[in-house]
KOLMARVEX-797973 format. One line per field, with one value per residue (C-alpha): residue in one letter; y, x, z. Coordinates in pm, 1 decimal. Example, Ala and Ser with C-alpha at 12.3 -4.5 7.8 and 13.67 -1.06 7.14 Angstrom:
! KOLMARVEX-797973
loke = A  S
yy = -450.0  -106.0
xx = 1230.0  1367.0
zz = 780.0  714.0
! end
This chain:
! KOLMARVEX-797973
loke = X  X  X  X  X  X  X  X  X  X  X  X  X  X  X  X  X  X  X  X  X  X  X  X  X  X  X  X  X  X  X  X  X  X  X  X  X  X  X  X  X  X  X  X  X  X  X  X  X  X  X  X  X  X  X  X  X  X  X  X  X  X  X  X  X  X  X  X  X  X  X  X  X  X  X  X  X  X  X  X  X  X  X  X  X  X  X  X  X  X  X  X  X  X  X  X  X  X  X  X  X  X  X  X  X  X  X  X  X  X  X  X  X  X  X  X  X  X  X  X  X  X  X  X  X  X  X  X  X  X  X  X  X  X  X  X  X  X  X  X  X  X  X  X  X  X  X  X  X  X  X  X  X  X  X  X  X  X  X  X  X  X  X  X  X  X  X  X  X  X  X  X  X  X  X  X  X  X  X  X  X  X  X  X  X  X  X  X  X  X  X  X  X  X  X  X  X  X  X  X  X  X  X  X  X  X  X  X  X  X  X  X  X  X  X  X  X  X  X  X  X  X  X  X  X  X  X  X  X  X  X  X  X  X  X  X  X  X  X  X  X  X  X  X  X  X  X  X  X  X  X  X  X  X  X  X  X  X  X  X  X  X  X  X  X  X  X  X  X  X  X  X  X  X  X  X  X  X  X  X  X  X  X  X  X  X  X  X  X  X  X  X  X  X  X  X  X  X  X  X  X  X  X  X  X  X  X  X  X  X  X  X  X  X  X  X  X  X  X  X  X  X  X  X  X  X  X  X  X  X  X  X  X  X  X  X  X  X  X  X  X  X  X  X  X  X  X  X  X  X  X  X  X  X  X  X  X  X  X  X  X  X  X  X  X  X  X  X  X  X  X  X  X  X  X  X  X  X  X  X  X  X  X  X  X  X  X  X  X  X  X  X  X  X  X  X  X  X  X  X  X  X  X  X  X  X  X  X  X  X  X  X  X  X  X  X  X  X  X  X  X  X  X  X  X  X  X  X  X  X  X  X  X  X  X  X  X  X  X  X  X  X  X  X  X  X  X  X  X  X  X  X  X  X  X  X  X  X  X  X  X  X  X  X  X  X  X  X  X  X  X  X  X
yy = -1767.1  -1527.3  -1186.7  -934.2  -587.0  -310.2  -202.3  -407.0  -760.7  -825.9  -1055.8  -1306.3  -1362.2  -1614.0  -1570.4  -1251.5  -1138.0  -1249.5  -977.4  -1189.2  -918.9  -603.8  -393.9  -293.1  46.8  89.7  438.0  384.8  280.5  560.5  307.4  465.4  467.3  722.5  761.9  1067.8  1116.6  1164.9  1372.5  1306.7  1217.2  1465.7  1678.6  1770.7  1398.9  1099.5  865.1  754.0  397.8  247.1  -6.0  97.9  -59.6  154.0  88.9  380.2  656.5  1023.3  1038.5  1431.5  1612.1  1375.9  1007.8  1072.6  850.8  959.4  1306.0  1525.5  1743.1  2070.8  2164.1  2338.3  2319.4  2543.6  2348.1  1998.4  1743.5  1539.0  1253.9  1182.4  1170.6  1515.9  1476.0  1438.9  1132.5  1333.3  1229.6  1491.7  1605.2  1864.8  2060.0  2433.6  2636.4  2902.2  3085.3  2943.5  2609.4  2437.5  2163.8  2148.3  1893.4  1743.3  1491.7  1526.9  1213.1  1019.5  687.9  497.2  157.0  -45.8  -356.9  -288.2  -226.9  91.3  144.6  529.8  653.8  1020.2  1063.3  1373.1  1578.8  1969.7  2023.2  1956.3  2282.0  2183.2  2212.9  1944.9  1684.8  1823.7  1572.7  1333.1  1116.0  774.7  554.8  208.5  275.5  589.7  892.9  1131.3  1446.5  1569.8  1790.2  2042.4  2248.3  2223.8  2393.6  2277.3  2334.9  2604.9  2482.4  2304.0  2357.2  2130.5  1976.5  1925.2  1498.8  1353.0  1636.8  1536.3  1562.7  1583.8  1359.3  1100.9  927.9  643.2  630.7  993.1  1344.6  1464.4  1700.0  1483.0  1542.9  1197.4  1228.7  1188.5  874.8  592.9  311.5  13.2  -144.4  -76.3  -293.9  -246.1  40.7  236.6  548.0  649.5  913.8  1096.5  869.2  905.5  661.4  527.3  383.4  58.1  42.4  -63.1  -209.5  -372.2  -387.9  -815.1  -924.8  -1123.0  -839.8  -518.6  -265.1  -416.8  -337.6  -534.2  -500.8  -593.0  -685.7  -359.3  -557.3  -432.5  -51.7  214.7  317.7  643.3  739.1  761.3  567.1  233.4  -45.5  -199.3  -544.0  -600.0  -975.8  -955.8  -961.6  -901.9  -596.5  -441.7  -152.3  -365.7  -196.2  -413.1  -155.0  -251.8  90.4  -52.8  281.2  102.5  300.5  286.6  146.5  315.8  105.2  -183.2  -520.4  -862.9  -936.8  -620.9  -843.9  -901.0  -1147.0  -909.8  -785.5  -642.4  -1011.2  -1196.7  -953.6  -1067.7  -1004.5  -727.7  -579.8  -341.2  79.0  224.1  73.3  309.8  269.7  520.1  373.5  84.5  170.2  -10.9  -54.7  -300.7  -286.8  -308.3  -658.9  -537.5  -370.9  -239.3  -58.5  95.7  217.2  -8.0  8.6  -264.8  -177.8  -452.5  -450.3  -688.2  -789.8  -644.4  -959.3  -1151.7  -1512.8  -1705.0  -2032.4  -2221.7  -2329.8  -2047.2  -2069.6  -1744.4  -1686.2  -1470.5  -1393.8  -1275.2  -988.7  -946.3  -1159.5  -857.2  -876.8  -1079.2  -1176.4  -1291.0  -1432.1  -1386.4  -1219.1  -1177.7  -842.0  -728.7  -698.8  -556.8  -262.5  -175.5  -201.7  -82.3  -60.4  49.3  -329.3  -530.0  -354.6  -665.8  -973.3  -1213.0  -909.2  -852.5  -984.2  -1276.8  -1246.9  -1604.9  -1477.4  -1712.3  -1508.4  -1540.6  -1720.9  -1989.1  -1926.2  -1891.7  -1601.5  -1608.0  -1303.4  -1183.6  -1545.9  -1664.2  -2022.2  -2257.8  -2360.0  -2467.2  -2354.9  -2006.9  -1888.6  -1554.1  -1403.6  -1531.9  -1820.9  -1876.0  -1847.9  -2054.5  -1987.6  -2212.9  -2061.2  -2315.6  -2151.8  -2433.5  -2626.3  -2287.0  -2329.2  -2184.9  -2390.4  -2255.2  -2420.0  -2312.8  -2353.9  -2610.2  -2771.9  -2725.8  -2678.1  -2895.9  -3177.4  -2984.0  -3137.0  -2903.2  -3140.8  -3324.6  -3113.2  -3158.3  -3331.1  -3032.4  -3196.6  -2996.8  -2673.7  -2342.6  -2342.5  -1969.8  -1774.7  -1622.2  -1698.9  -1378.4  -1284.5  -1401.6  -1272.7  -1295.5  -1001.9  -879.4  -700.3  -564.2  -337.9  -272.7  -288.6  -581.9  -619.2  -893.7  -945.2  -1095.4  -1383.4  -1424.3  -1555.2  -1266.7  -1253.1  -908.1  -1132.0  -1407.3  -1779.3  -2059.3  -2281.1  -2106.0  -2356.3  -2255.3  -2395.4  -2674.2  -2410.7  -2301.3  -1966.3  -1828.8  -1825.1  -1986.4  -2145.0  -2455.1  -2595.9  -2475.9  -2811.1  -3022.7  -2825.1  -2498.6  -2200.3  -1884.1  -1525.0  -1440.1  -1329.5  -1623.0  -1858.5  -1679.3  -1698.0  -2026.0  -2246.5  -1990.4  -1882.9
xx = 1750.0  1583.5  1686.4  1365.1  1416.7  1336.0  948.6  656.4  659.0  345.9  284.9  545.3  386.4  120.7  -203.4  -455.2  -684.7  -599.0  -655.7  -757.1  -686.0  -575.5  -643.8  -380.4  -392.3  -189.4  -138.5  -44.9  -419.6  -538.7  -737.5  -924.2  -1273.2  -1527.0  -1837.5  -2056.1  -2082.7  -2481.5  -2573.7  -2301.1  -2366.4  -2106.4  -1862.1  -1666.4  -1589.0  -1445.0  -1158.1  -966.3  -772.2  -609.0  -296.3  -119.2  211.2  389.7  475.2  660.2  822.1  918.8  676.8  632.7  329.5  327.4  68.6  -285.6  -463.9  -840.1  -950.9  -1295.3  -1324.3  -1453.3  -1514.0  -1242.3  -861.9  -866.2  -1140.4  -1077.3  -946.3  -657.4  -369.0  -126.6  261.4  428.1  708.1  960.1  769.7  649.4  288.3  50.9  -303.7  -466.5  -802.4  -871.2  -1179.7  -1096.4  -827.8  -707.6  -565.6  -790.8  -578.6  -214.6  30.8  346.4  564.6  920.7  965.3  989.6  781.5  1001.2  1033.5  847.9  878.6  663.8  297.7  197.1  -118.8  -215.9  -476.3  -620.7  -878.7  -1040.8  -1262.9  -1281.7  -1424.7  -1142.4  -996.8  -663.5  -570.9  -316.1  -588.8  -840.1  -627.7  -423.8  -221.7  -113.3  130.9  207.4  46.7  276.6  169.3  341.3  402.3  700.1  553.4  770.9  412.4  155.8  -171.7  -430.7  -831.8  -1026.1  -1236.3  -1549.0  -1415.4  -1671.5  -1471.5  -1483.8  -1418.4  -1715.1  -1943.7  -2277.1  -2303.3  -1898.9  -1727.6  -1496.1  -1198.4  -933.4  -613.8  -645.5  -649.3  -1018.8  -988.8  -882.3  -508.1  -416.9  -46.9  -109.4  -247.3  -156.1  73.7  75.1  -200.9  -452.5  -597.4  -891.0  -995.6  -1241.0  -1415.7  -1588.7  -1855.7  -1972.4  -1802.3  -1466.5  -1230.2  -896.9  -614.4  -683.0  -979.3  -805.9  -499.5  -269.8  73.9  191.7  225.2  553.4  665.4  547.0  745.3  511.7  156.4  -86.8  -421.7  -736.3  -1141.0  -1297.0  -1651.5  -1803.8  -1717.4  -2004.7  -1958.7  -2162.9  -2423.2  -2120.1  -1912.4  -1808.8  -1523.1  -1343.1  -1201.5  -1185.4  -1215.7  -1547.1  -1320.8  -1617.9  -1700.2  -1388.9  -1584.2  -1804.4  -1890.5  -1895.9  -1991.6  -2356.0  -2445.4  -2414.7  -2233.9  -2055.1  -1751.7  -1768.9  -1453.3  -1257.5  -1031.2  -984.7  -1048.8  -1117.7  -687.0  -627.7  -735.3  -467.5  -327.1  -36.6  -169.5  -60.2  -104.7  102.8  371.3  482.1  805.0  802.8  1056.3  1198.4  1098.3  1375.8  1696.9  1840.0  1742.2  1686.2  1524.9  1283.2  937.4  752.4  387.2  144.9  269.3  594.1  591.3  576.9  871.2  954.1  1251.3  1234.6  1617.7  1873.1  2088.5  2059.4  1892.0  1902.7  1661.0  1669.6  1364.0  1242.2  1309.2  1627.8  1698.5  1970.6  1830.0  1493.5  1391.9  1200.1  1012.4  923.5  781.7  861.2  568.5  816.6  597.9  815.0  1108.9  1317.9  1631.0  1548.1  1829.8  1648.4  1762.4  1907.9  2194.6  2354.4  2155.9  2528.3  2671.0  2349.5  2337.0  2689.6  2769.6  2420.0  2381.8  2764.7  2853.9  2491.0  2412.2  2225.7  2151.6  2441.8  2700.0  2698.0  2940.3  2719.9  2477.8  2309.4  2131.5  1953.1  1959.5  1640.0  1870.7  1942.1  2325.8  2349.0  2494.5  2732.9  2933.6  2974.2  3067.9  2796.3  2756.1  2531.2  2288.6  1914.5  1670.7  1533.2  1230.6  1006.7  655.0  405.1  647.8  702.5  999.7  1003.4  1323.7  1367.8  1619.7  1736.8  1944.8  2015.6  2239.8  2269.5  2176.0  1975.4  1746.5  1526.1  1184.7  1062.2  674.1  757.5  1043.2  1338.9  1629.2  1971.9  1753.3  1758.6  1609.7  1518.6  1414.1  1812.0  1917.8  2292.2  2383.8  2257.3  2136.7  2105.9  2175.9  2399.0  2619.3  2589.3  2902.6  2884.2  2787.1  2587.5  2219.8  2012.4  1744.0  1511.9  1642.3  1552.5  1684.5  1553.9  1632.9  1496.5  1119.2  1150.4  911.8  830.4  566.4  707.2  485.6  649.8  293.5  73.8  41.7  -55.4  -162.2  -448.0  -316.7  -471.5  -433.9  -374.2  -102.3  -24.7  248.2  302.1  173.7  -153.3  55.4  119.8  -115.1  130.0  85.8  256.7  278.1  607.9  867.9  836.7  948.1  998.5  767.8  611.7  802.3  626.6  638.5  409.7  618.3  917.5  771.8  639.9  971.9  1252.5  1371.5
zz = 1122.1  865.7  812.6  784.8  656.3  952.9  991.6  1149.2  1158.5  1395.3  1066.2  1207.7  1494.8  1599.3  1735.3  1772.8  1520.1  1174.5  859.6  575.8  248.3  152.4  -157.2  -399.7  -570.8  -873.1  -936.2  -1311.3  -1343.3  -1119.1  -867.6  -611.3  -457.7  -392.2  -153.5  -135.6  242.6  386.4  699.3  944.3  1314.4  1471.8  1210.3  1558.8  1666.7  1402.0  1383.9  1044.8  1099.2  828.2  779.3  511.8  308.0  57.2  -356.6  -477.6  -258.9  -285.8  -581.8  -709.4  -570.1  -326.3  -216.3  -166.7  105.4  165.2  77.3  103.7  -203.1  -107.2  -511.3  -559.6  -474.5  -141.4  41.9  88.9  354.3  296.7  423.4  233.2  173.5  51.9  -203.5  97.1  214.9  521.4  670.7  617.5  791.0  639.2  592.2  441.3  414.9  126.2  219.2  556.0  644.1  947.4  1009.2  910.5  1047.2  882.1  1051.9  1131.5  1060.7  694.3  581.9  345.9  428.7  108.9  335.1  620.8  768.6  897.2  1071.3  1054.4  1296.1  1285.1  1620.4  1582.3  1901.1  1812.4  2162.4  2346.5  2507.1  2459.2  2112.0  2056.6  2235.4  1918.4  1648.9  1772.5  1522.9  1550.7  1415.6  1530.5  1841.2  1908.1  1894.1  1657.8  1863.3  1626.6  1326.4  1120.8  1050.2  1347.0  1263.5  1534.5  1501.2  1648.9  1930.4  1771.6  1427.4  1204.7  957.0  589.8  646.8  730.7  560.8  413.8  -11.9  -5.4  -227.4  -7.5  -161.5  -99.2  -284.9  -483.3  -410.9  -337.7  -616.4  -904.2  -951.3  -1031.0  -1014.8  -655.3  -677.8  -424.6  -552.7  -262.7  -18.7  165.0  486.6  740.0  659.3  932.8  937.1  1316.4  1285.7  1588.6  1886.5  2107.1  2031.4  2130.2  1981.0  2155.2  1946.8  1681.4  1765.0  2056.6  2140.6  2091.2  2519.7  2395.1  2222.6  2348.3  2051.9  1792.3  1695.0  1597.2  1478.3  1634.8  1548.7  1465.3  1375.4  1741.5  1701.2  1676.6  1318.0  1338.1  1012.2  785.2  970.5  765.4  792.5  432.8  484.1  129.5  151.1  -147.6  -471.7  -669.2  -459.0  -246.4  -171.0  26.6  338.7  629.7  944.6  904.4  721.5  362.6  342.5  0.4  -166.4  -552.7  -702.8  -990.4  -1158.9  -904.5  -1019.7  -878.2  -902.9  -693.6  -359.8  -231.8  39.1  199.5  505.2  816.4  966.3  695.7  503.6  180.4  -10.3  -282.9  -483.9  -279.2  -398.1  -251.9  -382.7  -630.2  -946.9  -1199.1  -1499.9  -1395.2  -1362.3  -1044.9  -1022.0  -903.1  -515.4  -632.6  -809.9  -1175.7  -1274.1  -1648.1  -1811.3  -2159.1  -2162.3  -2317.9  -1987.5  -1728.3  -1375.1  -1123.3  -796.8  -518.3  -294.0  66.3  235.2  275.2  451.9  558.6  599.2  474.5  122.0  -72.3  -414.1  -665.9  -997.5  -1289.3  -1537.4  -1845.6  -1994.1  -2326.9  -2472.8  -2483.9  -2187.0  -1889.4  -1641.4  -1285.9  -1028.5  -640.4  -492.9  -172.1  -6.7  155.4  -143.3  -326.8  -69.1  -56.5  -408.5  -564.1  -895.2  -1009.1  -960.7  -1006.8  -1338.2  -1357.4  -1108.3  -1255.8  -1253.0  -906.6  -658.7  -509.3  -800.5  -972.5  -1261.7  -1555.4  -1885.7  -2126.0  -2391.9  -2140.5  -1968.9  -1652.1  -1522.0  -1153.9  -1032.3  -1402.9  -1547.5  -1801.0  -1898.6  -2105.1  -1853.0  -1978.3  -2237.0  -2331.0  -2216.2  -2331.6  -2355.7  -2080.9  -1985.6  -1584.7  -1459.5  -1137.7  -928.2  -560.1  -312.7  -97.9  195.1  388.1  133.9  -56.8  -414.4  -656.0  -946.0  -1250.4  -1382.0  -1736.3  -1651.4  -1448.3  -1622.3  -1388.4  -1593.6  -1654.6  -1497.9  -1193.9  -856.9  -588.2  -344.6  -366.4  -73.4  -43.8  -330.6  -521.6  -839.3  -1134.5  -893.8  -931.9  -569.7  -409.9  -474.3  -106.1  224.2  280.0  319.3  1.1  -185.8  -487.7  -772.2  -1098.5  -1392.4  -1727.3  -2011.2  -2364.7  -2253.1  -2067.8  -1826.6  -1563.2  -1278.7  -1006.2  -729.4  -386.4  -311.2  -376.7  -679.2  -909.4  -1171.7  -1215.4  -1211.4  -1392.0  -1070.7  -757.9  -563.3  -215.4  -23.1  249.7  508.6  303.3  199.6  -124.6  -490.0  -781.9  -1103.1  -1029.0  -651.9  -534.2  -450.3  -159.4  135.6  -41.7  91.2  4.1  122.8  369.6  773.2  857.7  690.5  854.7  1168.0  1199.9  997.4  1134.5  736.2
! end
């Protein structure tokens, strides 16, 4: 059985309401979108739902998420992460906050869905029932700052001839940018909601949330609901209201097919590494030092065949690969300077050798700028083969099963998964199947999953939860 890292995984589950895209923000382009907000139906009453899954963590100044600019930098509206990875709700008028909460709790895993939901009823006498925050399905109740409304505070979200924004501070700092995705995004003007509005606990699994058709809601006059699934126009508004966000630097290739219904592998944010530079939802990775950095993937397996590509950026150092996640986390990046150093580490080095626990060897041909490195894990007889756009090296066979032809044996009997490493300005975009790049030939898998540039082998898959779910890794 498959190993998945901790967070949601309502993904690997069948059945329910299925969420076709997401949209992925890259802060180093400073993506976002913008919508000037018209005469609201009820400033006192809204709901913010969003599913959100995280690039780059404990960034300074903090992750913006949606925003009202006021004008100036004391009147505004805001969610996002603070430097300490906290969740933050905020609003000021001037001189004094409005709204101020800050979770106890951090949100750090790169690997998972969250859904964030912000309901919002002023009138409420009580004044922790005035904003009432959501995560999962749970409400957060925990907060290390808890500034509450006034009763019938209007609010600065949702005010008519405000500027409204998605993935960047309201008031243009851009080193808060987001860096990750964005799914099924809602905005309620005016009406009561509940959580149940826009999700559901899974009846065969009742800890994990899943999302559900928003389509029927009452949007309210500025009310509006993203699905992003119009490449050519991702700020498509799909509420009915045409209320249409203008997009700042997204493009067609920031659609994306990770979702909170099918979660795809990345390169995991948080493993320690000091000199690689992530970006693109954490699937393009660079490092401009001359010392080696190594980072493994968000998802690990134990059994099932699994297929990846490498888009080499620069023929500079390139050593990629996979590596037993045990090892990876215990010995970090002391011992896996890169992915063939590493105790349990197969690694295939741009000059051709192959690379095992620190042991190179001659092993295939070079490869270098804008070549495809195609890499097939197959856990079940545990070995490892390399393609060269679609060559697979020393006449290697992934399909051979047992008798391993042309395949590099696993050092370990561990928990794999797919790894990278870099130096000297290499840099590499990585394709588990969602790719941050645009193929030639999009080639999904047996199971319909995944966007390559050359159809993975016969029987290998895509990294994803529904592939998890549905073959058992």
């Amino acid at each position: 059985m498959p190993l998945i890292l901790p967070g949601n995984v309502a993904s690997a589950l069948g059945g329910g309401f299925e969420v076709a895209n997401s949209c992925r923000f890259n802060r180093a382009d400073d993506s976002y979108m913008s919508r000037t907000f018209g005469t609201p139906t009820n400033r006192k009453k809204f709901t913010i739902s969003f599913w959100l899954k995280r690039g780059n963590v404990t960034v300074s100044n903090g992750v913006a998420l949606f925003g009202s600019n006021g004008g100036d930098t004391s009147t505004f509206g805001t969610v996002h992460f603070n430097p300490h990875d906290d969740l933050v709700i905020g609003a000021a008028n001037g001189s004094s906050d409005v709204l101020n909460l800050i979770t106890d709790r951090k949100f750090r895993d790169v690997g998972a869905w969250y859904h964030i939901c912000y309901i919002v009823d002023s009138t409420q006498a009580t004044n922790t029932n005035r904003v009432k925050l959501y995560v999962n399905g749970i409400q957060e109740t925990s907060f290390s700052t808890s500034t509450y409304p006034s009763e019938d505070e209007e609010f600065l979200f949702n005010m008519g001839t405000k500027v409204h924004t998605i993935g960047k501070y309201p008031y243009g700092v851009d080193v808060l940018s987001i860096d990750g995705y964005i799914s099924e995004f809602v905005f309620i003007d005016g009406t009561t909601t509940s959580i149940t509005d826009f999700g559901e606990f899974d009846e065969d699994s009742p800890t994990i949330w899943k999302p559900k058709d928003v389509s029927g809601l009452t949007f309210g006059n500025n009310g509006f609901y993203l699905d992003f699934e119009d490449s050519g126009d991702l700020g498509d508004d799909e509420s009915g209201n045409t209320n249409d966000w203008t997009e700042t630097n997204v493009a067609a290739t920031d659609q994306a097919t990770d979702t909170p219904t099918n979660n795809f592998c990345t390169l995991n944010g948080v493993f320690g590494v000091s000199n690689q530079t992530l970006a693109e939802g954490n699937l393009k990775v660079t490092n401009s030092t001359t010392t080696w950095n190594f980072r493994p993937a968000t998802i690990g397996v134990t059994a099932g065949k699994w297929y990846a590509e490498y888009k080499i950026s620069t023929t500079n150092y390139h050593l990629h690969g996979v590596c037993d996640l045990q090892y990876a986390v215990a010995q970090g990046v002391n011992s896996y300077t890169n992915v063939g150093f590493g105790t349990g580490g197969v690694g295939y080095y741009i000059d051709g050798e192959k690379y095992i626990a620190g042991t190179n060897s001659s092993y295939g041909n070079s490869y270098g700028d804008g070549e495809i490195l195609g890499i097939a894990l197959d856990m079940d007889n545990r070995k490892v083969y390399f393609a060269i756009d679609n060559t697979w090296q020393n006449s290697g066979d992934p399909t051979s099963g047992a008798t391993g032809t042309g395949a590099i044996s696993l050092p370990t009997t561990g928990t794999y998964t797919f790894a990278e490493s870099v130096r000297s300005g290499g840099s590499v975009e990585v394709n588990f199947g969602n790719p941050p790049y645009a193929n030639s030939s999009d080639a999904a898998d047996a199971n319909g999953y995944g966007a390559f540039e050359y159809a993975p082998p016969s029987g290998f898959l895509s990294l994803c939860t529904k592939n998890l779910g549905s073959d058992g890794g």
